[in-house]
KELO-274926 format. One line per field, with one value per residue (C-alpha): residue in three letters; x, y, z; residue number from 0. Coordinates in pm, whole numbers, plus 50000, padded with zeros to 5 digits. Layout:
N
type	(Ala_...)
x	(X_...)
y	(Y_...)
z	(Z_...)
seq	(NUM_...)
END
This chain:
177
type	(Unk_Unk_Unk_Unk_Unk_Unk_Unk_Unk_Unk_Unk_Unk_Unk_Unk_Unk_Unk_Unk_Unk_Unk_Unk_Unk_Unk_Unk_Unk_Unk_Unk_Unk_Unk_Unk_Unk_Unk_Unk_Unk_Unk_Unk_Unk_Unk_Unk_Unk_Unk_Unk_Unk_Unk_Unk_Unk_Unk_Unk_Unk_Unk_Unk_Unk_Unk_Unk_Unk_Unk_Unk_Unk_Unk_Unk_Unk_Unk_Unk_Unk_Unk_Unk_Unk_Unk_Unk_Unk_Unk_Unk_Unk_Unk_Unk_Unk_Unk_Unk_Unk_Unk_Unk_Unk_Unk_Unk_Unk_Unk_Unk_Unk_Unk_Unk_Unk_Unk_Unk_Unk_Unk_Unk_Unk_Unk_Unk_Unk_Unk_Unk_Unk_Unk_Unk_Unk_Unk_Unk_Unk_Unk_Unk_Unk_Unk_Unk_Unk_Unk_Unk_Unk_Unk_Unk_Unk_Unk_Unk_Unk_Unk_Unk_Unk_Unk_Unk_Unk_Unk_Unk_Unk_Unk_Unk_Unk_Unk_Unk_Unk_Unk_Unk_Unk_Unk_Unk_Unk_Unk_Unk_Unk_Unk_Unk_Unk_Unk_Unk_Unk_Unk_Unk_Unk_Unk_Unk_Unk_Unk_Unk_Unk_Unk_Unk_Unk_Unk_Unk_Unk_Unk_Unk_Unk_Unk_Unk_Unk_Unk_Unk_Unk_Unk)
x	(73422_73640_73285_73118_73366_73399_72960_72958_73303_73080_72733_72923_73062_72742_72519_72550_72529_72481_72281_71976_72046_72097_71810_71583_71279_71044_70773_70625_70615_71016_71061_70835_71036_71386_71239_71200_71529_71690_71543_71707_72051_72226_72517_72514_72687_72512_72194_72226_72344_72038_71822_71985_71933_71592_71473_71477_71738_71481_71276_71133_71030_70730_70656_70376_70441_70094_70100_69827_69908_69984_69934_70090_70415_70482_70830_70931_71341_71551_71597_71963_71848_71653_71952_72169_71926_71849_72202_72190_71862_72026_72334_72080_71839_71801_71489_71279_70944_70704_70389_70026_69861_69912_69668_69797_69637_69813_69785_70005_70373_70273_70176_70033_70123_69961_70089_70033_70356_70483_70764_70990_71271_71591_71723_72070_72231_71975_71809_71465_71233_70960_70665_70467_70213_70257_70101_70305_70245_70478_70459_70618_70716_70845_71097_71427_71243_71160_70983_71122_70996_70949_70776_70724_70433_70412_70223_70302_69982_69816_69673_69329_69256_69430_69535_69382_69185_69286_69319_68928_68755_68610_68724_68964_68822_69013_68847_68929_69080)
y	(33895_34189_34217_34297_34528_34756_34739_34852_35135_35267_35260_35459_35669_35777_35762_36012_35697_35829_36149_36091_36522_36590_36310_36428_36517_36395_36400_36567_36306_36302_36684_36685_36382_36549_36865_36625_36466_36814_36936_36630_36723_36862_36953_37376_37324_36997_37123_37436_37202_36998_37332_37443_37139_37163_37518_37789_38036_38296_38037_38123_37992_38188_38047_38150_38088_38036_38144_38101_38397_38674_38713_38478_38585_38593_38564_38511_38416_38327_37949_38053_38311_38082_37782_38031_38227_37824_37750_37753_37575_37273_37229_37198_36960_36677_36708_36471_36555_36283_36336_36232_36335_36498_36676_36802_37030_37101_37272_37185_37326_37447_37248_37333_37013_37098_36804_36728_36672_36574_36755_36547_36744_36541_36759_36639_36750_36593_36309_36485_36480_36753_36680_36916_36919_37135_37243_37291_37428_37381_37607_37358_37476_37199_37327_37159_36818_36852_36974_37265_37444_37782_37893_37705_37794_37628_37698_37523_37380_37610_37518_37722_37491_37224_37094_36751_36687_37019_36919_36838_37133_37403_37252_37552_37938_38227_38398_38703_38693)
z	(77699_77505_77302_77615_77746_77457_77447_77811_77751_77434_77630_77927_77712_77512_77787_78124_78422_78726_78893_78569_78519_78132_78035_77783_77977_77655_77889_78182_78432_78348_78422_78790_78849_78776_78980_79343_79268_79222_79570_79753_79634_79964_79761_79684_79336_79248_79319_79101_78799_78847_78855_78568_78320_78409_78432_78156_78214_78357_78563_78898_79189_79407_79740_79928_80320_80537_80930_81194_81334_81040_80669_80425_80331_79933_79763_79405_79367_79048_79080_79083_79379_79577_79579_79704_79966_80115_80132_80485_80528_80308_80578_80818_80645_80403_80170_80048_79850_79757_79591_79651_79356_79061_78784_78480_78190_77862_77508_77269_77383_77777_78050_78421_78653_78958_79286_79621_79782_80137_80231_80514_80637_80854_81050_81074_81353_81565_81348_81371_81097_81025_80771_80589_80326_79977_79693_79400_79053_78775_78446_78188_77849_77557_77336_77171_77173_77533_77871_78056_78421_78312_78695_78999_79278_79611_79884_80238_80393_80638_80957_80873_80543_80525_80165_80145_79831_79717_79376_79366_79178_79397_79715_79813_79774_79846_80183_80340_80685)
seq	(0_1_2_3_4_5_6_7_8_9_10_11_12_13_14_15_16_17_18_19_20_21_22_23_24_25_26_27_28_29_30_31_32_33_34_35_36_37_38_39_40_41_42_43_44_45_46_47_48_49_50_51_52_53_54_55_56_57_58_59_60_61_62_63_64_65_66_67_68_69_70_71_72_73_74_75_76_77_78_79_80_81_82_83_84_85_86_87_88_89_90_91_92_93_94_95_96_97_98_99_100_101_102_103_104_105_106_107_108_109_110_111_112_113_114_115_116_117_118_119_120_121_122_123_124_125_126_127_128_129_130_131_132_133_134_135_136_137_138_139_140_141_142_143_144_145_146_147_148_149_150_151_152_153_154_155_156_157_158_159_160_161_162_163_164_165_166_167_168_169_170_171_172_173_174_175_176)
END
């Protein structure tokens, strides 16, 4: 029994148990994975410490907003600046991202992941929940033994083209409006 104990204080005590933030990310399924878990967080300051053990210090995050009615709207924050620009969006909501597909192409030390996710958004003060589609590209780096997000791209899914089977080649062309 004391064997046990002092296996389990040492195993605590070497290991972080709890929120899986400060893992080693060895591979790129690991890093996309930390990146959904890290957009759940509700928390302000528990979100930017998950965003921070997974991001390179000058990481950013471009989101590219569709409309039916106007032009797409294009904006590229700091991670640091976008957690604190949705702050109020995240007392609002609870996030939850989970992907559909994923493709990913690689050389060496960078990586392109590019996903399919569903985005499903509880609005808490009335229980509601909203459901979109997105498209997200992560710009990976490996470095220090493991994977990084240098950039993040997302796109929301537009009621014009929908994103279905977008990650099939040639299915999606830029067209003029």
């Amino acid at each position: 029994m004391t064997k046990s104990l002092s296996i389990l204080i040492v195993m605590v005590l070497c290991c972080r148990v709890g929120d899986g933030f400060g893992q080693t990310y060895s591979s790129i399924d690991d890093i996309v994975q930390a990146y959904y878990k890290a957009v759940s967080i509700g928390e302000k300051e528990s979100r930017m410490a998950a965003y921070e053990d997974i991001f390179i210090p000058s990481g950013t995050i471009t989101s590219v907003k569709t409309s039916a009615t106007k032009p797409s709207s294009v904006k590229t924050l700091s991670w640091g600046d976008l957690i604190r620009e949705t702050a109020p969006f995240y007392s609002d909501f609870e996030i939850n991202l989970i992907e559909n597909e994923r493709e990913v192409d690689y050389y060496l030390d960078i990586a392109t992941a590019h996903t399919l996710v569903n985005q499903r958004s509880l609005q808490k003060s009335t229980g509601k929940t909203y459901s979109q589609f997105l498209w997200i590209d992560f710009d990976l780096v490996y470095f220090d033994d493991r994977w990084y997000i240098s950039a993040i791209n997302w796109i929301d899914q537009s009621s014009r083209q929908p994103i279905q089977n977008a990650l099939l080649t040639d299915t999606l062309w830029h067209q003029s409006e």
